[in-house]
mmCIF file of the N, C-alpha and C atoms, coordinates in Angstrom:
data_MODEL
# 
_entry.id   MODEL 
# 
loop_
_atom_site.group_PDB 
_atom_site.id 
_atom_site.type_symbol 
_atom_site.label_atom_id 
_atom_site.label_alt_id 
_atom_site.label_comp_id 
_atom_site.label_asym_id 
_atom_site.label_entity_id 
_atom_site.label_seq_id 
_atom_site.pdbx_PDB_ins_code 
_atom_site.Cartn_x 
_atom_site.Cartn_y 
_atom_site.Cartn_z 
_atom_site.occupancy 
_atom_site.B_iso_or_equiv 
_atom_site.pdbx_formal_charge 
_atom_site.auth_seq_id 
_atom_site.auth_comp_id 
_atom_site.auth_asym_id 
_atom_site.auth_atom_id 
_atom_site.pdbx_PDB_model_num 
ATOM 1   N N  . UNK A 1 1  ? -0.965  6.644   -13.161 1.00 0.00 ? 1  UNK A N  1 
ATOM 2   C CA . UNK A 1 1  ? -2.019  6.663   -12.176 1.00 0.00 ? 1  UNK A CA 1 
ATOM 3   C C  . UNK A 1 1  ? -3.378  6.458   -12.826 1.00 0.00 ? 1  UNK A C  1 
ATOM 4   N N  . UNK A 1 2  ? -3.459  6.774   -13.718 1.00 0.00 ? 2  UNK A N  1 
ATOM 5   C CA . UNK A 1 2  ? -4.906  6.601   -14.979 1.00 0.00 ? 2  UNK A CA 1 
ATOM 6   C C  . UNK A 1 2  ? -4.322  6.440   -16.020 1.00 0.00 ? 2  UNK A C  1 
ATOM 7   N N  . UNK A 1 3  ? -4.960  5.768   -16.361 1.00 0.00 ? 3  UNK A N  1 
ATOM 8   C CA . UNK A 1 3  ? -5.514  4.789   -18.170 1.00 0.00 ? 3  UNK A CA 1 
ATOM 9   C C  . UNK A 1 3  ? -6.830  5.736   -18.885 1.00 0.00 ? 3  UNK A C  1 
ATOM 10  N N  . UNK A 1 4  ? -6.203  6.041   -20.227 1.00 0.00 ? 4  UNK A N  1 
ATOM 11  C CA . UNK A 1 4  ? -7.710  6.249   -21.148 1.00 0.00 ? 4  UNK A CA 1 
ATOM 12  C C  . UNK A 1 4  ? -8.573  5.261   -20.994 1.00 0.00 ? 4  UNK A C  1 
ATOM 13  N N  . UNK A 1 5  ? -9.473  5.773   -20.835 1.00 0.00 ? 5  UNK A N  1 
ATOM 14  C CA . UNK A 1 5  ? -10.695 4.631   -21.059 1.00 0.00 ? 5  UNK A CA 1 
ATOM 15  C C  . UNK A 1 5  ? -11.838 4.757   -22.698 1.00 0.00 ? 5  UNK A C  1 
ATOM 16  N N  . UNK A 1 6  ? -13.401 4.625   -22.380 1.00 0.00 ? 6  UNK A N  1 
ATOM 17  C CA . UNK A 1 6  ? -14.147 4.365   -23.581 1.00 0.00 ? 6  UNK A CA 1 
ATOM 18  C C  . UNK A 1 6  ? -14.103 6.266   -23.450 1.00 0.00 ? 6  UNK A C  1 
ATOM 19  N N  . UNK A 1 7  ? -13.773 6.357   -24.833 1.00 0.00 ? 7  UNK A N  1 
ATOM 20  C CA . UNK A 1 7  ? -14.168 7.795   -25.301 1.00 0.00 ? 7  UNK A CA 1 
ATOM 21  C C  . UNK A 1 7  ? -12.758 8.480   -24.807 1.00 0.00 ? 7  UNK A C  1 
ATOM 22  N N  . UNK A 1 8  ? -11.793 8.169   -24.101 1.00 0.00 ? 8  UNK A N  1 
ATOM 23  C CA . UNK A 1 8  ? -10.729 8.826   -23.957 1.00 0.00 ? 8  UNK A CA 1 
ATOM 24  C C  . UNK A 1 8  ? -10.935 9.455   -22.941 1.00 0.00 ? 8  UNK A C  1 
ATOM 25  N N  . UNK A 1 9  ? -12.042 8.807   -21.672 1.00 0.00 ? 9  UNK A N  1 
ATOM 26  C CA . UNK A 1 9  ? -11.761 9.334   -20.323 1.00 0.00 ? 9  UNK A CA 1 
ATOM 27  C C  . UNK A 1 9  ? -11.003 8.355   -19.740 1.00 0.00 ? 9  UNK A C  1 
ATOM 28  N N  . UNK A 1 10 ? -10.534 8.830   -18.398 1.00 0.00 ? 10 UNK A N  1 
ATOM 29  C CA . UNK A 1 10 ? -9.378  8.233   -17.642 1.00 0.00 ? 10 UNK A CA 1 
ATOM 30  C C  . UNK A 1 10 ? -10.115 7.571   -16.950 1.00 0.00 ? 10 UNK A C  1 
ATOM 31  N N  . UNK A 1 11 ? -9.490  6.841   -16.110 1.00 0.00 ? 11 UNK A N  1 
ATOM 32  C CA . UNK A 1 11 ? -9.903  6.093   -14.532 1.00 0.00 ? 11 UNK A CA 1 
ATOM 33  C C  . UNK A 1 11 ? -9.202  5.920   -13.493 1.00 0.00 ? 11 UNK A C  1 
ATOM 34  N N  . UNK A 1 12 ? -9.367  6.426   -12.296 1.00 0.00 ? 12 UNK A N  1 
ATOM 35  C CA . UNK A 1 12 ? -8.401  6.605   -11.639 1.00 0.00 ? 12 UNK A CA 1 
ATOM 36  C C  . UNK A 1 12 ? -8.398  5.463   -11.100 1.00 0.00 ? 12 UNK A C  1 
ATOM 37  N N  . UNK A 1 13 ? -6.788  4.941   -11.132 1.00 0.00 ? 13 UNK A N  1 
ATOM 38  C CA . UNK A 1 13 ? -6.520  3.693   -10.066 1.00 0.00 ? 13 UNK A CA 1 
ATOM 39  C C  . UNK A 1 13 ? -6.895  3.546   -8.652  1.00 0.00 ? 13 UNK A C  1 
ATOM 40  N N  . UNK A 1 14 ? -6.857  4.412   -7.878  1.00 0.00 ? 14 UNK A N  1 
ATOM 41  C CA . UNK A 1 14 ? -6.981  4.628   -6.747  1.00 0.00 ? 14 UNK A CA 1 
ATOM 42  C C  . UNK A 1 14 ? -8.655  3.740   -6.257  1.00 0.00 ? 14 UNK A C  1 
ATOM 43  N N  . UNK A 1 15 ? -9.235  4.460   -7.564  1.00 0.00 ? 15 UNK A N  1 
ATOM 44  C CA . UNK A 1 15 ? -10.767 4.534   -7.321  1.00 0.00 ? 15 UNK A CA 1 
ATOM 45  C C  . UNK A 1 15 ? -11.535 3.134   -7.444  1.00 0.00 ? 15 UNK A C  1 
ATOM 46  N N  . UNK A 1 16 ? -10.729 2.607   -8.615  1.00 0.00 ? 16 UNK A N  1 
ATOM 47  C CA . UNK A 1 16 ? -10.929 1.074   -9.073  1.00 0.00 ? 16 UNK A CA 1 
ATOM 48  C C  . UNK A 1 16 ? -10.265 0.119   -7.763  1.00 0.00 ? 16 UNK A C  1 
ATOM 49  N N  . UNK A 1 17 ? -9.273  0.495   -7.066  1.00 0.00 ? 17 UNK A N  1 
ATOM 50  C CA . UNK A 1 17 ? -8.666  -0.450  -5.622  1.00 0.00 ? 17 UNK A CA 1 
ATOM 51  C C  . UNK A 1 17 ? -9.609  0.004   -4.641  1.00 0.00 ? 17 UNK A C  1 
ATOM 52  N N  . UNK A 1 18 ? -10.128 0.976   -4.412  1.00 0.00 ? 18 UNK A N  1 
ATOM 53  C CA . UNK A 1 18 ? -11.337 1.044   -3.583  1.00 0.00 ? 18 UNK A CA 1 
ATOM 54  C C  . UNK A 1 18 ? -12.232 0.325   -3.909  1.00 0.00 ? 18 UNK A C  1 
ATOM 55  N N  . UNK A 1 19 ? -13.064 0.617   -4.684  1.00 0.00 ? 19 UNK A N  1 
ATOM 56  C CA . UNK A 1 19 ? -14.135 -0.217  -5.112  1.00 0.00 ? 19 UNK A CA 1 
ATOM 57  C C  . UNK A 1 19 ? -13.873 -1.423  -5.315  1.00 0.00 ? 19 UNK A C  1 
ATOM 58  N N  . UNK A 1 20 ? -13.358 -2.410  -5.399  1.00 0.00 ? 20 UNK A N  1 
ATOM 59  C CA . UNK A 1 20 ? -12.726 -3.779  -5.627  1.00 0.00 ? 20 UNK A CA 1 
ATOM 60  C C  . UNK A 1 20 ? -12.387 -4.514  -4.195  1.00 0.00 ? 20 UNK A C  1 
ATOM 61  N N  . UNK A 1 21 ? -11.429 -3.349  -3.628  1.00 0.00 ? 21 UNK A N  1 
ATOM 62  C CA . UNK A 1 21 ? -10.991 -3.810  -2.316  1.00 0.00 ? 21 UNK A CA 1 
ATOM 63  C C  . UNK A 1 21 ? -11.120 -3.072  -0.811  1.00 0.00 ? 21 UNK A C  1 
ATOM 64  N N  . UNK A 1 22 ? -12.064 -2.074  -1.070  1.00 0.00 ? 22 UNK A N  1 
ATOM 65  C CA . UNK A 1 22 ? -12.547 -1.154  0.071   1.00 0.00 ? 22 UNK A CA 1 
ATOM 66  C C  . UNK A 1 22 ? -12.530 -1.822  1.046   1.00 0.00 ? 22 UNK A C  1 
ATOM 67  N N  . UNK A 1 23 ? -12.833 -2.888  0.976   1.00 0.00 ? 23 UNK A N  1 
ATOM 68  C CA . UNK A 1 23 ? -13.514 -3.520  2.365   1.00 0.00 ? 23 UNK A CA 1 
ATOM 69  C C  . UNK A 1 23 ? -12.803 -4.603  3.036   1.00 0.00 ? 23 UNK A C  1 
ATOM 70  N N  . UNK A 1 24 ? -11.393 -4.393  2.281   1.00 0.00 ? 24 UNK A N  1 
ATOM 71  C CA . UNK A 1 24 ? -10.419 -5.245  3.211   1.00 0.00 ? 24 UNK A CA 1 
ATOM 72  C C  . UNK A 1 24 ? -9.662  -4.525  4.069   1.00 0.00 ? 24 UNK A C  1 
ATOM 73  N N  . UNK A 1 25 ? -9.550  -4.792  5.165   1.00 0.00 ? 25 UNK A N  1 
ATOM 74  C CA . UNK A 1 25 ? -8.933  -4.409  6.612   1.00 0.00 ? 25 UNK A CA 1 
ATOM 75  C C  . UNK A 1 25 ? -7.531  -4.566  6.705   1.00 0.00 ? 25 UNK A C  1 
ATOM 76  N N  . UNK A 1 26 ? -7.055  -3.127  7.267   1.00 0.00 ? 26 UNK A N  1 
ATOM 77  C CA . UNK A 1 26 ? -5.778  -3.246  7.007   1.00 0.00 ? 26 UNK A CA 1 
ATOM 78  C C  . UNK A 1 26 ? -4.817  -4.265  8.016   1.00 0.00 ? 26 UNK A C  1 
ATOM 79  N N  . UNK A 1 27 ? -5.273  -4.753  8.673   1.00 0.00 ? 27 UNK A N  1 
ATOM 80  C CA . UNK A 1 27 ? -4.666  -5.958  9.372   1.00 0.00 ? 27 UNK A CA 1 
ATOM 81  C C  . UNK A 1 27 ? -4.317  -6.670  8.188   1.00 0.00 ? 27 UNK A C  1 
ATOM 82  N N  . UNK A 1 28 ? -5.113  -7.027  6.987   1.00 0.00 ? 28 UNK A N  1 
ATOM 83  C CA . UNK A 1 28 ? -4.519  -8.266  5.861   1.00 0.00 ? 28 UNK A CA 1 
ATOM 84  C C  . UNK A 1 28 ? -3.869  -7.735  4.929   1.00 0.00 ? 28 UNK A C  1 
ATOM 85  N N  . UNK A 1 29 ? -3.746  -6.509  5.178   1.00 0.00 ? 29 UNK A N  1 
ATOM 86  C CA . UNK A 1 29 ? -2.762  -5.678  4.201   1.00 0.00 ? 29 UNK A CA 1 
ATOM 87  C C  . UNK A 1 29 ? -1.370  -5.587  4.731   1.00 0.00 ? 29 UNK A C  1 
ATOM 88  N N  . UNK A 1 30 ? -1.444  -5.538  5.756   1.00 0.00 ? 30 UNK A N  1 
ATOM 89  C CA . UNK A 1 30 ? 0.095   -5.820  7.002   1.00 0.00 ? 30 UNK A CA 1 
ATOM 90  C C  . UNK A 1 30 ? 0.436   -7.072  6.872   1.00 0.00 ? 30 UNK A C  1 
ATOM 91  N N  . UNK A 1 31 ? -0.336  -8.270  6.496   1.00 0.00 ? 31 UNK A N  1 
ATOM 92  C CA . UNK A 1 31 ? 0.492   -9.683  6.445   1.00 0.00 ? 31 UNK A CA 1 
ATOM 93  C C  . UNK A 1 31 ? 0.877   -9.550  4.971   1.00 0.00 ? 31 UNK A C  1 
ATOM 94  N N  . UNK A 1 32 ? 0.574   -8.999  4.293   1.00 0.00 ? 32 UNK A N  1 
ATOM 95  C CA . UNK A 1 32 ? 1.384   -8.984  2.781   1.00 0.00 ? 32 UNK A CA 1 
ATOM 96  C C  . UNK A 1 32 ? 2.522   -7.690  2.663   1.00 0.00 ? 32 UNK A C  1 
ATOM 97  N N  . UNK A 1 33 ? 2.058   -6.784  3.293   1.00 0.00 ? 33 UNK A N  1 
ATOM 98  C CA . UNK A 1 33 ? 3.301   -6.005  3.082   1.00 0.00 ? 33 UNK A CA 1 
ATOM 99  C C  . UNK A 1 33 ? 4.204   -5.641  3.830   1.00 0.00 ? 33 UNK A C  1 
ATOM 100 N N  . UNK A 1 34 ? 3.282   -6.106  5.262   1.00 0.00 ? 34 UNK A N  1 
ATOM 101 C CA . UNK A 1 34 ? 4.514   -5.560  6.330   1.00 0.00 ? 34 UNK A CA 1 
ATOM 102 C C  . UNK A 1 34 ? 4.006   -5.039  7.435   1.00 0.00 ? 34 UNK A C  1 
ATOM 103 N N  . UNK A 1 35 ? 4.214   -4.331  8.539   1.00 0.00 ? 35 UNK A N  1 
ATOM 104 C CA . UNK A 1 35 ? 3.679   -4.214  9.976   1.00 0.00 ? 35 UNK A CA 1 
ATOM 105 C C  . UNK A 1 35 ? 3.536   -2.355  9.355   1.00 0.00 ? 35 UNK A C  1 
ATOM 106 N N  . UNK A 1 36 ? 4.284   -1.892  8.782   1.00 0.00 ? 36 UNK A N  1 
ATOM 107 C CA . UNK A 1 36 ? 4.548   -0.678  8.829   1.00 0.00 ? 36 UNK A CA 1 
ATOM 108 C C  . UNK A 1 36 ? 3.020   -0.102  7.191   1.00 0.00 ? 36 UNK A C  1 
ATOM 109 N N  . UNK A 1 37 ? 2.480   -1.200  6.712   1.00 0.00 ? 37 UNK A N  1 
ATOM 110 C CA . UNK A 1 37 ? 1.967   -0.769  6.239   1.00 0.00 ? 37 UNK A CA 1 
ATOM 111 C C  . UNK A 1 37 ? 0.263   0.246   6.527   1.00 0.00 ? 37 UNK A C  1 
ATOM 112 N N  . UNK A 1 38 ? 0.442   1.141   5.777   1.00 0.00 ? 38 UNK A N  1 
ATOM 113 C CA . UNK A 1 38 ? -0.822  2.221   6.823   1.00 0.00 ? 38 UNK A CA 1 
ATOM 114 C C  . UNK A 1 38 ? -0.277  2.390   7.991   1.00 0.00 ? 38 UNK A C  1 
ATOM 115 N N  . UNK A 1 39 ? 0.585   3.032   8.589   1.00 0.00 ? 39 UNK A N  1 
ATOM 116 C CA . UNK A 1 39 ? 1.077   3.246   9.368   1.00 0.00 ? 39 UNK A CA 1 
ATOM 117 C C  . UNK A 1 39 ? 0.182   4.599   10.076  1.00 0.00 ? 39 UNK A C  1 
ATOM 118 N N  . UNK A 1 40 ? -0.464  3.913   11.604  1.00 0.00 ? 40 UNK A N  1 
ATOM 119 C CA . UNK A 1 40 ? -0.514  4.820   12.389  1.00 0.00 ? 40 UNK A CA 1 
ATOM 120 C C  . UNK A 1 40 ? -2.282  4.889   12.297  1.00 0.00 ? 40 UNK A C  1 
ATOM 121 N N  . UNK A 1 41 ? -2.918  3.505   11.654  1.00 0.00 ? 41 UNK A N  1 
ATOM 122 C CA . UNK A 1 41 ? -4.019  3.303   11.201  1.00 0.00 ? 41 UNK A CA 1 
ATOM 123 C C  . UNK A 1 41 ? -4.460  1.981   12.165  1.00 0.00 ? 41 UNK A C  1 
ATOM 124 N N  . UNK A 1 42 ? -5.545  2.451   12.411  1.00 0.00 ? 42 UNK A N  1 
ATOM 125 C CA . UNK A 1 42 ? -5.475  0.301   13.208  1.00 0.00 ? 42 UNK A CA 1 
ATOM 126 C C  . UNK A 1 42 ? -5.932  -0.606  12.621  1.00 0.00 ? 42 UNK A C  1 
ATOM 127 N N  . UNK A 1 43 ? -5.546  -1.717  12.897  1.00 0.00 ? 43 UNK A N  1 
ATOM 128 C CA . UNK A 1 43 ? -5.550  -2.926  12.211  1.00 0.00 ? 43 UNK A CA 1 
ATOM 129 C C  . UNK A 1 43 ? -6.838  -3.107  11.084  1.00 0.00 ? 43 UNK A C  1 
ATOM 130 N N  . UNK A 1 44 ? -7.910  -2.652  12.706  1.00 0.00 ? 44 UNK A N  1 
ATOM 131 C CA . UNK A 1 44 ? -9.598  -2.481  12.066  1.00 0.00 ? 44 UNK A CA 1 
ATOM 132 C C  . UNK A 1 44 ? -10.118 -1.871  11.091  1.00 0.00 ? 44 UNK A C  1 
ATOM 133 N N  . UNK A 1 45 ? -9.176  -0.580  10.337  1.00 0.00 ? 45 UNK A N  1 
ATOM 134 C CA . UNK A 1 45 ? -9.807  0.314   9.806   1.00 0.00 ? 45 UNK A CA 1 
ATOM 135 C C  . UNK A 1 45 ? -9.407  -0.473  8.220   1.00 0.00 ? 45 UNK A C  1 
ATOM 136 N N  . UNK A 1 46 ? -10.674 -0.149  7.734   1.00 0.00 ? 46 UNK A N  1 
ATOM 137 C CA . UNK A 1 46 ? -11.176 -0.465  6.276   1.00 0.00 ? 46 UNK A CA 1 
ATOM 138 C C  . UNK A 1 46 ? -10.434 0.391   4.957   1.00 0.00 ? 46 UNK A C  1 
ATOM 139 N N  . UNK A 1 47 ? -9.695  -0.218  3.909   1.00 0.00 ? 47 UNK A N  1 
ATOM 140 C CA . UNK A 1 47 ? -9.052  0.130   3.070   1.00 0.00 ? 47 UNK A CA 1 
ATOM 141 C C  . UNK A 1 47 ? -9.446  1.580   2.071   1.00 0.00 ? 47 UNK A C  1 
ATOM 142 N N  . UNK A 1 48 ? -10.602 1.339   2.028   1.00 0.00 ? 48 UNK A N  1 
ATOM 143 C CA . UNK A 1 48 ? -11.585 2.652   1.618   1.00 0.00 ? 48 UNK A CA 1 
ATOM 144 C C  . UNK A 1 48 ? -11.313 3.752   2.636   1.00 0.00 ? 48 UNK A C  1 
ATOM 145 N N  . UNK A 1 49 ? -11.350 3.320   3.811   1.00 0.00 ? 49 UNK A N  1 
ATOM 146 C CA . UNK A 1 49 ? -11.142 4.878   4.510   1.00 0.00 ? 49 UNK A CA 1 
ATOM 147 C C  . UNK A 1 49 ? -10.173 5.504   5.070   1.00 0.00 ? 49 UNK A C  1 
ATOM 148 N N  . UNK A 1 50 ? -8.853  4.936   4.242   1.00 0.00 ? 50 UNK A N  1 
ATOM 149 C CA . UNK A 1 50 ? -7.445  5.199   4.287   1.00 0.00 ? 50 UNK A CA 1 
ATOM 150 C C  . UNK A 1 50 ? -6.668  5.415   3.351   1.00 0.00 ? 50 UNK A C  1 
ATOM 151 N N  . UNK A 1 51 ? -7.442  5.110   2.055   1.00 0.00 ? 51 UNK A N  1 
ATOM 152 C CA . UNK A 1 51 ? -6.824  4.950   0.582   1.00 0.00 ? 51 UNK A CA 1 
ATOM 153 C C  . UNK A 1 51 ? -6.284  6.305   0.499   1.00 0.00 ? 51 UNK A C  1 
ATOM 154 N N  . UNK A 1 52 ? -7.136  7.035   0.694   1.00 0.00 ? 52 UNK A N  1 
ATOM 155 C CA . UNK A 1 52 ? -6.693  8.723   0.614   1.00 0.00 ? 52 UNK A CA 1 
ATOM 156 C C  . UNK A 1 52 ? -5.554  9.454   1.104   1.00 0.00 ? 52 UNK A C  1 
ATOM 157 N N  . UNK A 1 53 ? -5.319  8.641   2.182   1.00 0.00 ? 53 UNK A N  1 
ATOM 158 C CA . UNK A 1 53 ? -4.043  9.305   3.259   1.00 0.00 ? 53 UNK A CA 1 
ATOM 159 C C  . UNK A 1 53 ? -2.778  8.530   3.493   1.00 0.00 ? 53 UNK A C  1 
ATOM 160 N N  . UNK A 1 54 ? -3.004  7.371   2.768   1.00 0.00 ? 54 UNK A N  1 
ATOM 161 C CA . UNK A 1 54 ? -1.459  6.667   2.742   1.00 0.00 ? 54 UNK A CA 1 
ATOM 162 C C  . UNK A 1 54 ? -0.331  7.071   2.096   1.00 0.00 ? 54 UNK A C  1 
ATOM 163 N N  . UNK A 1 55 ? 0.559   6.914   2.597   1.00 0.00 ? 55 UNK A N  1 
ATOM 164 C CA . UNK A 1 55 ? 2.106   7.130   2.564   1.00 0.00 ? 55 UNK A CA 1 
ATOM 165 C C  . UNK A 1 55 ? 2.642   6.720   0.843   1.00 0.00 ? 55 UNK A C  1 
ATOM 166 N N  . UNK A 1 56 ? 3.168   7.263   0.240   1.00 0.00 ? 56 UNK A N  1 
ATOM 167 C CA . UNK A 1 56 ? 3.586   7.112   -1.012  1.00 0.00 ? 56 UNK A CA 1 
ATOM 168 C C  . UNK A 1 56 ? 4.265   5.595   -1.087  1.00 0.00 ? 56 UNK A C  1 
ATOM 169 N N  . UNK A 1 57 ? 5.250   4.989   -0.303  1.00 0.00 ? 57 UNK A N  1 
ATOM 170 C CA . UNK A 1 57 ? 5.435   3.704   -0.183  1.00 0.00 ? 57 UNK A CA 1 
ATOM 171 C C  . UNK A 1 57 ? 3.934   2.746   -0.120  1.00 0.00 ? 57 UNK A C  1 
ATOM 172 N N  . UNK A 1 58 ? 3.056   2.717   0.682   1.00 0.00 ? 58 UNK A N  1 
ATOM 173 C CA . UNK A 1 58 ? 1.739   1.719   0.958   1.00 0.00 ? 58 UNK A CA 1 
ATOM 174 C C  . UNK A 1 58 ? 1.243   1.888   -0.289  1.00 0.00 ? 58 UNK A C  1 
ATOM 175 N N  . UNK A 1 59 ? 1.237   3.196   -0.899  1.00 0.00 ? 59 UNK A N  1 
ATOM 176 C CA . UNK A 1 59 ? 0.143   3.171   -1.512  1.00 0.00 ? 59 UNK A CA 1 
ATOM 177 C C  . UNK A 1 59 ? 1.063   2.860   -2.728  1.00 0.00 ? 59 UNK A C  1 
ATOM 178 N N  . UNK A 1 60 ? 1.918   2.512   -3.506  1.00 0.00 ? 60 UNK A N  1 
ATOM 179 C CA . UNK A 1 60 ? 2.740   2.018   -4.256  1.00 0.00 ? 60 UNK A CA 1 
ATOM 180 C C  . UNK A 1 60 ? 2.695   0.670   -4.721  1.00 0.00 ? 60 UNK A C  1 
ATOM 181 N N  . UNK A 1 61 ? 2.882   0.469   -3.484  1.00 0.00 ? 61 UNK A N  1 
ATOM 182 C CA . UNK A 1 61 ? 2.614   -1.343  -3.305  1.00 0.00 ? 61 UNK A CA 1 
ATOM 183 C C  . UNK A 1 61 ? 1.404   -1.378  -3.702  1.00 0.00 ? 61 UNK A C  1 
ATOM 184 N N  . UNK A 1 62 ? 0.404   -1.207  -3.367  1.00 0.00 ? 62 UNK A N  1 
ATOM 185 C CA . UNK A 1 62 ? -0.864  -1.354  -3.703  1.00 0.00 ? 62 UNK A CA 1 
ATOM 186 C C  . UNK A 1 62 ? -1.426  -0.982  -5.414  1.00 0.00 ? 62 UNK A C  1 
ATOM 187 N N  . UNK A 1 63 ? -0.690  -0.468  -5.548  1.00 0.00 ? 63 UNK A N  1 
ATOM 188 C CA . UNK A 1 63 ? -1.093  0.146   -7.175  1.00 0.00 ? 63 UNK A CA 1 
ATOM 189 C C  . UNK A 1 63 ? -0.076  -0.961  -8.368  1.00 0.00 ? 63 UNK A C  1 
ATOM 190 N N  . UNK A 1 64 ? 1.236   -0.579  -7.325  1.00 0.00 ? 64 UNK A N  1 
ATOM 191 C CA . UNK A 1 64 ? 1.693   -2.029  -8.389  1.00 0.00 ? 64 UNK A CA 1 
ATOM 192 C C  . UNK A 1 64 ? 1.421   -3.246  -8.839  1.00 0.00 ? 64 UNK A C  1 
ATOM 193 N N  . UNK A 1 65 ? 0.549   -3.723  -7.549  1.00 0.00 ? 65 UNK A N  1 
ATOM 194 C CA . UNK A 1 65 ? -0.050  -5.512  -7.255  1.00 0.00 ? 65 UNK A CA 1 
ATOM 195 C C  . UNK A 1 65 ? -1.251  -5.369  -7.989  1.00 0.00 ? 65 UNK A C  1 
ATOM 196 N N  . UNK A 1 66 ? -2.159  -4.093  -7.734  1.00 0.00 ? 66 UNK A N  1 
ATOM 197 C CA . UNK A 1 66 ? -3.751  -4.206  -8.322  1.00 0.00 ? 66 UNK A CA 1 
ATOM 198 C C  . UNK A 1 66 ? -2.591  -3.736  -10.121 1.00 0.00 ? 66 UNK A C  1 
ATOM 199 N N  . UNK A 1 67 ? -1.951  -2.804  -10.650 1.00 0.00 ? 67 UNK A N  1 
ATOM 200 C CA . UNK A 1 67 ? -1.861  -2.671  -11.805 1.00 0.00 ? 67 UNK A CA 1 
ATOM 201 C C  . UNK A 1 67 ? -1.651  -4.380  -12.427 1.00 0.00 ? 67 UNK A C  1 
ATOM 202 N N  . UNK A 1 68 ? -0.478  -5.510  -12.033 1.00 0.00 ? 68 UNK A N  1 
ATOM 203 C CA . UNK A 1 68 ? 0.313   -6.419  -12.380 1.00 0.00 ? 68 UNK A CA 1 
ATOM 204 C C  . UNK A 1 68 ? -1.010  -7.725  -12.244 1.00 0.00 ? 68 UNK A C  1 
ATOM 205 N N  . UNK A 1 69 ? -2.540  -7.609  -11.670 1.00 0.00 ? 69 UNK A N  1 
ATOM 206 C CA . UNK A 1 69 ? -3.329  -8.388  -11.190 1.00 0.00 ? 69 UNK A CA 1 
ATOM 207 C C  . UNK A 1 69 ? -3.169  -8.947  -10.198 1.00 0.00 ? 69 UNK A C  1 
ATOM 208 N N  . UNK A 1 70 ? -2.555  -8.869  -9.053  1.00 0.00 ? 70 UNK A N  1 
ATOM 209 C CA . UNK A 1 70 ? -1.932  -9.666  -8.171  1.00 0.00 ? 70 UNK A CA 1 
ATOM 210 C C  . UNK A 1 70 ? -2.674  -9.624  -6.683  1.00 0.00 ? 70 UNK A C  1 
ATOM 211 N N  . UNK A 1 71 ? -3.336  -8.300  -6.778  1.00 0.00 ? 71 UNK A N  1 
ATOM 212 C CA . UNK A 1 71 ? -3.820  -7.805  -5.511  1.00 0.00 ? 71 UNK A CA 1 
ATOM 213 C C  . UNK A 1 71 ? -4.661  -8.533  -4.927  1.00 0.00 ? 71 UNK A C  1 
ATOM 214 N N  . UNK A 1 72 ? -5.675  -8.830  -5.960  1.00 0.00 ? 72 UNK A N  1 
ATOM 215 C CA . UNK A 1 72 ? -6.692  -9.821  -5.319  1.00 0.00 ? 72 UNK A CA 1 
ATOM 216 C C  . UNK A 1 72 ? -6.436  -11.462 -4.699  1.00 0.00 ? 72 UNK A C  1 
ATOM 217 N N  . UNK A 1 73 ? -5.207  -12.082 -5.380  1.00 0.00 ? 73 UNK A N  1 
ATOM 218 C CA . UNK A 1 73 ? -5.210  -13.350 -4.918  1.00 0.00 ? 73 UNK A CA 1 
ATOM 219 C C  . UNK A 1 73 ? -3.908  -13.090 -3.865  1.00 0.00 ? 73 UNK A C  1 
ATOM 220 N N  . UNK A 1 74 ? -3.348  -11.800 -3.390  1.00 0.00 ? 74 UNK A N  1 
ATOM 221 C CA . UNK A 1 74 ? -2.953  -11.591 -2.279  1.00 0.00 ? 74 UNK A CA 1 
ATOM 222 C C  . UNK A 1 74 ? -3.194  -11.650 -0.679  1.00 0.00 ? 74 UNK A C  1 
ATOM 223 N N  . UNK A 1 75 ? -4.792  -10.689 -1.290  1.00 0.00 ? 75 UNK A N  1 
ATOM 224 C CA . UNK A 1 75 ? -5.694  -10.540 -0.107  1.00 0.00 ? 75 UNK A CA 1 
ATOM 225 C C  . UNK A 1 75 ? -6.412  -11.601 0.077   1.00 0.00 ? 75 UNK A C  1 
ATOM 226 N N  . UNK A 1 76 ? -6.701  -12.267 -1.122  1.00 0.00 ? 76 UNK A N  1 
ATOM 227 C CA . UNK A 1 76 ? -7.491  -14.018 -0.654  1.00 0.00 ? 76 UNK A CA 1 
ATOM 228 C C  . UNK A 1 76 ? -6.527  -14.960 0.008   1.00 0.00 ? 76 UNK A C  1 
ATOM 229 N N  . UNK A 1 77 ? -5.567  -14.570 -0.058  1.00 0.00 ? 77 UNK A N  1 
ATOM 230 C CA . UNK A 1 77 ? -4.062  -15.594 0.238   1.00 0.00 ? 77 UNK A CA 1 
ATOM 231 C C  . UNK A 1 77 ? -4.201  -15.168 2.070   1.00 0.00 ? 77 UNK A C  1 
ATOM 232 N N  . UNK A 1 78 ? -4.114  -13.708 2.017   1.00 0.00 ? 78 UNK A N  1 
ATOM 233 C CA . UNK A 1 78 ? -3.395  -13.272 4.103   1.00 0.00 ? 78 UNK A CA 1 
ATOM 234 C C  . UNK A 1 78 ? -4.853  -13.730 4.341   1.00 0.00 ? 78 UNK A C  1 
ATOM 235 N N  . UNK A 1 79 ? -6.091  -13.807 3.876   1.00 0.00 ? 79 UNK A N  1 
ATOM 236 C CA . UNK A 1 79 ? -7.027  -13.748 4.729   1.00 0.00 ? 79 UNK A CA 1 
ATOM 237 C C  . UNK A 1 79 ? -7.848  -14.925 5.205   1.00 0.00 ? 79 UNK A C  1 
ATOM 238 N N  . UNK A 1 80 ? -7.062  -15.931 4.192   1.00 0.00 ? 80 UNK A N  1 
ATOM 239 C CA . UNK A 1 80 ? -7.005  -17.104 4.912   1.00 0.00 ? 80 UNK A CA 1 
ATOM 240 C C  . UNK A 1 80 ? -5.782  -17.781 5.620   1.00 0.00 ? 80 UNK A C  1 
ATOM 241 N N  . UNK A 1 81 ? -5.023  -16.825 5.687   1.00 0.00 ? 81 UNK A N  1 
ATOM 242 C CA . UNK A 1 81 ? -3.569  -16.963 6.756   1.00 0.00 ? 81 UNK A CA 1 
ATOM 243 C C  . UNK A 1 81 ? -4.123  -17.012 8.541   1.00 0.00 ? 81 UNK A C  1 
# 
């Protein structure tokens, strides 16, 4: 979930996919992962203000794609879908 960083502090993943991708809407997060992703969230609501409360599956996916680099040319990919 965190990496050492400079001086041997951590960084939390979570915090770095917010800041990077806060501001993508989970509607374009549902064309890459699925209808069920953020479940129970609407389409409209912004990635930042859900990061906190997602389901161990959503938020999985999401940590695997941003760890592997993938996340970003995901969300550039659904959001011009």
């Amino acid at each position: 979930m965190s990496k050492a960083g400079l001086d041997n502090r951590h960084r939390n993943k979570d915090g770095e996919i917010s800041h990077k991708h806060g501001n993508t809407v989970i509607r374009t997060l549902r064309k890459i992962y699925g209808p069920s992703f953020a479940a129970g969230y609407p389409d409209t609501e912004k990635l930042s203000d859900v990061l906190a409360q997602l389901n161990e599956t959503s938020l999985s996916q999401l940590r695997r794609d941003h760890e592997t680099g993938h996340l970003e040319h995901k969300i550039a990919k659904a959001s011009n879908a």
